[in-house]
Biopython code that builds the backbone (N, CA, C, O; Angstrom):
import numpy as np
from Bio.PDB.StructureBuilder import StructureBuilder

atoms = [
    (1, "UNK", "N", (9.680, -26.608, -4.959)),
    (1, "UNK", "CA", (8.434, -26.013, -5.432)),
    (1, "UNK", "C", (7.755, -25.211, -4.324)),
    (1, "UNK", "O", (7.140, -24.192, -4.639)),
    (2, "UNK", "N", (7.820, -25.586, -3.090)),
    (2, "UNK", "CA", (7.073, -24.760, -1.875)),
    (2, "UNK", "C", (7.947, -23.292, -1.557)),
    (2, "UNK", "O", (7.587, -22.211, -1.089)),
    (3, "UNK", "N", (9.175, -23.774, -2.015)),
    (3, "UNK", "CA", (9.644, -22.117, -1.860)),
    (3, "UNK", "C", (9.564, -21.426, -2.894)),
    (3, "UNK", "O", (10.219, -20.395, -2.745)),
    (4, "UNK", "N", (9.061, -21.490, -3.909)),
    (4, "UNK", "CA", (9.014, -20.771, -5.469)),
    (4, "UNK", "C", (7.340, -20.188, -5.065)),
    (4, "UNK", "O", (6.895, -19.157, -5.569)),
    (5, "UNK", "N", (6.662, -20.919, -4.226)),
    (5, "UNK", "CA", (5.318, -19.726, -3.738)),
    (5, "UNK", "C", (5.636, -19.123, -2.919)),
    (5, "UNK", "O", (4.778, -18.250, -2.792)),
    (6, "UNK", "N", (6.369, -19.002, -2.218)),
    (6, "UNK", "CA", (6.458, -18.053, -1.030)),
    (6, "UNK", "C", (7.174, -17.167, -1.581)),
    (6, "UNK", "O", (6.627, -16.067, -1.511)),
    (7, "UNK", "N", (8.290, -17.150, -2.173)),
    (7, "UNK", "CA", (8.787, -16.237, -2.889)),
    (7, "UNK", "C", (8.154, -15.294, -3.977)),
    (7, "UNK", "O", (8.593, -14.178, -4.254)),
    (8, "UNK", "N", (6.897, -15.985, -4.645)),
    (8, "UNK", "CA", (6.354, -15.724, -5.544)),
    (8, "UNK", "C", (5.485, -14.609, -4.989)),
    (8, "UNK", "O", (5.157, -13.552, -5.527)),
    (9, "UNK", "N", (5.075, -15.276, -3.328)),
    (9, "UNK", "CA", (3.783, -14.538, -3.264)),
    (9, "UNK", "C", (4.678, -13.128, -2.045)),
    (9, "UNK", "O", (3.985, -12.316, -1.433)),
    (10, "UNK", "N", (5.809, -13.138, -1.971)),
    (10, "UNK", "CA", (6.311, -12.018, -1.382)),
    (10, "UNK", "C", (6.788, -11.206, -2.000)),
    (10, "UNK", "O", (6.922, -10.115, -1.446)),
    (11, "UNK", "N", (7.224, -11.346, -3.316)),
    (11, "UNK", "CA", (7.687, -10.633, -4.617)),
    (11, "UNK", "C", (6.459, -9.906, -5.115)),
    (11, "UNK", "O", (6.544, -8.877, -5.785)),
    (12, "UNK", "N", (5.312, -10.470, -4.767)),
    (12, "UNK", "CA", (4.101, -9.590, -5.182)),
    (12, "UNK", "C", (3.697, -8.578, -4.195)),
    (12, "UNK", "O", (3.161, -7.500, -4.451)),
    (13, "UNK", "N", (4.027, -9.064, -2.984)),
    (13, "UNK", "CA", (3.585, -8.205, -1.450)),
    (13, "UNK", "C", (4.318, -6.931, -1.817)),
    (13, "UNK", "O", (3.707, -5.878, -1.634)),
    (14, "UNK", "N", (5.840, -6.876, -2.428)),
    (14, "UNK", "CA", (6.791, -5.918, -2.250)),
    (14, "UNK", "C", (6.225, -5.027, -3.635)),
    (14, "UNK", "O", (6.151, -3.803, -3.527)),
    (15, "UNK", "N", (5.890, -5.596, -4.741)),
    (15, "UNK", "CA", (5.196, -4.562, -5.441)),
    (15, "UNK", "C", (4.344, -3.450, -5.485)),
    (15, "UNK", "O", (4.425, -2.264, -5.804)),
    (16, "UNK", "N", (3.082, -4.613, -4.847)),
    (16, "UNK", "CA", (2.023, -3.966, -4.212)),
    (16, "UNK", "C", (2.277, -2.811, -3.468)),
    (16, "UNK", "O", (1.886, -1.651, -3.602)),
    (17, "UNK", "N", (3.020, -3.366, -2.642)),
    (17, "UNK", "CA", (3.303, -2.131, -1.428)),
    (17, "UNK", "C", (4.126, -0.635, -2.045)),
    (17, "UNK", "O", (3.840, 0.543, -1.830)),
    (18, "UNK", "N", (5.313, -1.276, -2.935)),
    (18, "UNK", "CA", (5.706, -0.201, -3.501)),
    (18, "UNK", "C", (4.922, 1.025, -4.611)),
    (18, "UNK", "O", (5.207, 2.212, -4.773)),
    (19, "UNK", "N", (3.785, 0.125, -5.294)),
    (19, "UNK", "CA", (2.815, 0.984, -5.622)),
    (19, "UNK", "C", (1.968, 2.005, -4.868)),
    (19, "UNK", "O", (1.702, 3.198, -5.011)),
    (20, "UNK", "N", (1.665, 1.066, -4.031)),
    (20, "UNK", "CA", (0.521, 1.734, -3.146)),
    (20, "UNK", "C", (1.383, 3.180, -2.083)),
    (20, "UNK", "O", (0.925, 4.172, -1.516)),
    (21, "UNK", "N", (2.169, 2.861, -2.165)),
    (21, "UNK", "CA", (3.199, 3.910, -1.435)),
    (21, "UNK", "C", (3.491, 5.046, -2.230)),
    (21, "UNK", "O", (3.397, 6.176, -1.750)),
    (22, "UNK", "N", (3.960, 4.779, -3.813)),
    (22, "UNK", "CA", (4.020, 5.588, -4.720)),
    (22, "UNK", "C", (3.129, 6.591, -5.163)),
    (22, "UNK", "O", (3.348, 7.787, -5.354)),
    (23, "UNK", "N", (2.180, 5.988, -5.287)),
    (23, "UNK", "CA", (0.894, 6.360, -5.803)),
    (23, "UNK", "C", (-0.332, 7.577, -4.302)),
    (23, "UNK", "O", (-1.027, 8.591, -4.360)),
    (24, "UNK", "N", (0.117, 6.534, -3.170)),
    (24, "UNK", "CA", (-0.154, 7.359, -2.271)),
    (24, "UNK", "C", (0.294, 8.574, -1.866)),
    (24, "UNK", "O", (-0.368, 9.480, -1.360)),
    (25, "UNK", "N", (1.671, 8.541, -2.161)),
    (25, "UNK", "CA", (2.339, 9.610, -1.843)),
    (25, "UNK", "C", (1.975, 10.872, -2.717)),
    (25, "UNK", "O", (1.896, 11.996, -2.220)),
    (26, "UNK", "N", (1.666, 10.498, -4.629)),
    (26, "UNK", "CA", (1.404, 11.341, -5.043)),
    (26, "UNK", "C", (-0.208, 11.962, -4.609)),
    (26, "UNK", "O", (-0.479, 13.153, -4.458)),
    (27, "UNK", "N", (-0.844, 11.185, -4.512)),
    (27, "UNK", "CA", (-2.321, 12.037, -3.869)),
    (27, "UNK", "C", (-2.189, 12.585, -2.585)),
    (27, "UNK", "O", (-2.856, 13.606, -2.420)),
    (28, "UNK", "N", (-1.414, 12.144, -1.468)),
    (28, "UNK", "CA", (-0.958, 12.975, -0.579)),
    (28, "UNK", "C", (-0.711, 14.779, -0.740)),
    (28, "UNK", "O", (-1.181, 15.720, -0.101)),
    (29, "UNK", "N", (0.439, 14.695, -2.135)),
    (29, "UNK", "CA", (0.994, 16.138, -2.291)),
    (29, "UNK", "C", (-0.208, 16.914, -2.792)),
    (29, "UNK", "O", (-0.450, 18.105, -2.597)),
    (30, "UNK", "N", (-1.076, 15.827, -3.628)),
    (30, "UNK", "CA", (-2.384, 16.691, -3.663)),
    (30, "UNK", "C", (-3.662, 17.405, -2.766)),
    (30, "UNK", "O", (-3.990, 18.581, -2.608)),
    (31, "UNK", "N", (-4.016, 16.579, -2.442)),
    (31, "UNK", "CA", (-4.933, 16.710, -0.961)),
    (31, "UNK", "C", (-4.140, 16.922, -0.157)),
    (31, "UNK", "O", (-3.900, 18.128, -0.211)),
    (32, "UNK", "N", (-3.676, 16.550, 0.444)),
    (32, "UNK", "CA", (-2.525, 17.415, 1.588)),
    (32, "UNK", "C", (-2.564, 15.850, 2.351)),
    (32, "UNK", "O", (-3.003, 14.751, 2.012)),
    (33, "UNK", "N", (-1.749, 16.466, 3.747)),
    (33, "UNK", "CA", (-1.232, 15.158, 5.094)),
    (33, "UNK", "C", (-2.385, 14.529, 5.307)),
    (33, "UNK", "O", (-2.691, 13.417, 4.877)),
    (34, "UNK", "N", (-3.236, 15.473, 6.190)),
    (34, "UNK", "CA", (-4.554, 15.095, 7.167)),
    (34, "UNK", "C", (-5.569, 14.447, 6.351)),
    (34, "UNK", "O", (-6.271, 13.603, 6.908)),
    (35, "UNK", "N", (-5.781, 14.733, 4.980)),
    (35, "UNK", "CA", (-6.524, 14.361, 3.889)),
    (35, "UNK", "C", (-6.466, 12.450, 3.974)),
    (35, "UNK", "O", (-7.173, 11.477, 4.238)),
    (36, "UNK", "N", (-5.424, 12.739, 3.645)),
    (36, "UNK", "CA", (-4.734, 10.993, 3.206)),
    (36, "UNK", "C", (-4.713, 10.244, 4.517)),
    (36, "UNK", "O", (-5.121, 9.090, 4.643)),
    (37, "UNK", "N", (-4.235, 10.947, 5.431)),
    (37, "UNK", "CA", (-4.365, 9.880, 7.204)),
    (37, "UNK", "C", (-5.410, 10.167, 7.430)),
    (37, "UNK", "O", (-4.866, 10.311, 8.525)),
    (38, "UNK", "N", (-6.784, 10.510, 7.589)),
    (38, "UNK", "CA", (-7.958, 9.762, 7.702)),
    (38, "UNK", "C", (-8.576, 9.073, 6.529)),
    (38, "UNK", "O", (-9.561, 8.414, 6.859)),
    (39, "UNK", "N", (-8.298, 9.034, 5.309)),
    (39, "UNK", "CA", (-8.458, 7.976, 4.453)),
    (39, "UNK", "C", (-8.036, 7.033, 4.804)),
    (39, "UNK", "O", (-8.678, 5.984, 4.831)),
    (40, "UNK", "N", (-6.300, 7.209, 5.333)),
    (40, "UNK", "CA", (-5.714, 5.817, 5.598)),
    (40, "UNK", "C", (-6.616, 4.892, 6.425)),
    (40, "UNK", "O", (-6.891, 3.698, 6.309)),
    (41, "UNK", "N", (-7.042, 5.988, 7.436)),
    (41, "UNK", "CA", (-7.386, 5.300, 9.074)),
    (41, "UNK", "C", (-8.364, 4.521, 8.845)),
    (41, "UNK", "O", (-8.280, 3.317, 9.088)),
    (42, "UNK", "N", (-9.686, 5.203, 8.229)),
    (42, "UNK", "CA", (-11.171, 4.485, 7.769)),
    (42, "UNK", "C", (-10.169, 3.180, 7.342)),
    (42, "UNK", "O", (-10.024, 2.190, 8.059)),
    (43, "UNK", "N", (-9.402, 3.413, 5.814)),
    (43, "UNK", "CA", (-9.731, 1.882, 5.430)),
    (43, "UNK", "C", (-8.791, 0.979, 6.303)),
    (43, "UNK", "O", (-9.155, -0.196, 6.354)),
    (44, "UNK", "N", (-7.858, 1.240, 6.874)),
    (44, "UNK", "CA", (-7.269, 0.288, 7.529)),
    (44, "UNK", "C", (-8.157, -0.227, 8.908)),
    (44, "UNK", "O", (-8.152, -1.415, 9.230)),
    (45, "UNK", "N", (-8.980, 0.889, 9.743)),
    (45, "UNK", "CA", (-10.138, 0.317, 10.464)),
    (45, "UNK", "C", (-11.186, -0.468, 10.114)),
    (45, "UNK", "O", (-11.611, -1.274, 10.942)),
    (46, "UNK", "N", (-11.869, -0.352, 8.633)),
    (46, "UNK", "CA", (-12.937, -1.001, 8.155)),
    (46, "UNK", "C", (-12.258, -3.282, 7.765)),
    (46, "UNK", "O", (-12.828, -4.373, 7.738)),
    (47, "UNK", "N", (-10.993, -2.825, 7.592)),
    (47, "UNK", "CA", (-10.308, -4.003, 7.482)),
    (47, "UNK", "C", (-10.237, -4.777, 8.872)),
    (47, "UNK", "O", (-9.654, -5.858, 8.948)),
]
sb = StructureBuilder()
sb.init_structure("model")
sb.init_model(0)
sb.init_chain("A")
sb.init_seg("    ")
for serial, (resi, resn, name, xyz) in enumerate(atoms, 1):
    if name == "N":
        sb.init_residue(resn, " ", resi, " ")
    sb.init_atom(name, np.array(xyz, "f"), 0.0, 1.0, " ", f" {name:<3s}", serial, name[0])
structure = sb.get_structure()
């Protein structure tokens, strides 16, 4: 049972991430590079 959460909760990490990558990438092509890396920067600094 203790490995069915860890698995559970890394199977969600890899989603997440693959969304957020996906999805980033498409607002990237919109706004452009520099647009999206200081968005990135703020929120990964405010974290």
């Amino acid at each position: 049972m203790e490995y069915f959460a860890v698995t559970l909760t890394f199977t969600i990490s890899i989603f997440v991430l693959g969304f957020a990558a996906f999805f980033g990438g498409l607002w990237m092509n919109r706004k452009g590079p520099r647009t999206a890396a200081l968005t990135d920067a703020r929120n990964v600094g405010a974290s």
